[in-house]
C-alpha positions, -999 to +999 in steps of 0.1 A: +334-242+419+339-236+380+338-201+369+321-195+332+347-180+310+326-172+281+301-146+270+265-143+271+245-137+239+238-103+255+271-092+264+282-104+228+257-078+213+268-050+241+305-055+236+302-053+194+279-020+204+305-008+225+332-021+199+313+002+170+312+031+192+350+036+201+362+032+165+350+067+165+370+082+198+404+104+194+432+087+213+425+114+240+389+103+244+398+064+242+420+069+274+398+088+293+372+059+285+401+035+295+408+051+326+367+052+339+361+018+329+392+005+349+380+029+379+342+017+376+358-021+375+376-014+407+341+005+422+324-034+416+353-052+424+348-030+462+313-033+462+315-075+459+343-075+486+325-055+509+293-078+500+310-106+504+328-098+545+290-087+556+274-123+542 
């Protein structure tokens, strides 16, 4: 199965949002961000393992 590499039109927009709103973060505030996206990532990445043994 091929996997899509690329970007939807709407996650485009999001990430350029996203992009214009951490320009403004201290360093502090940029890691903290950092750090919760990586744990959210690792929250999904469980959540479609776990989805995945029980299908």
């Amino acid at each position: 199965m091929e996997m899509p590499t690329g970007l939807s039109l709407e996650q485009q927009f999001k990430l350029q949002v996203l992009r214009d709103e951490v320009k403004h973060l201290s360093l502090e505030q940029a890691q903290e961000y950092l750090v919760e996206v990586l744990r959210q990532s690792m929250v999904k990445e469980n959540l479609y393992k776990n989805w995945l043994k029980s299908a």
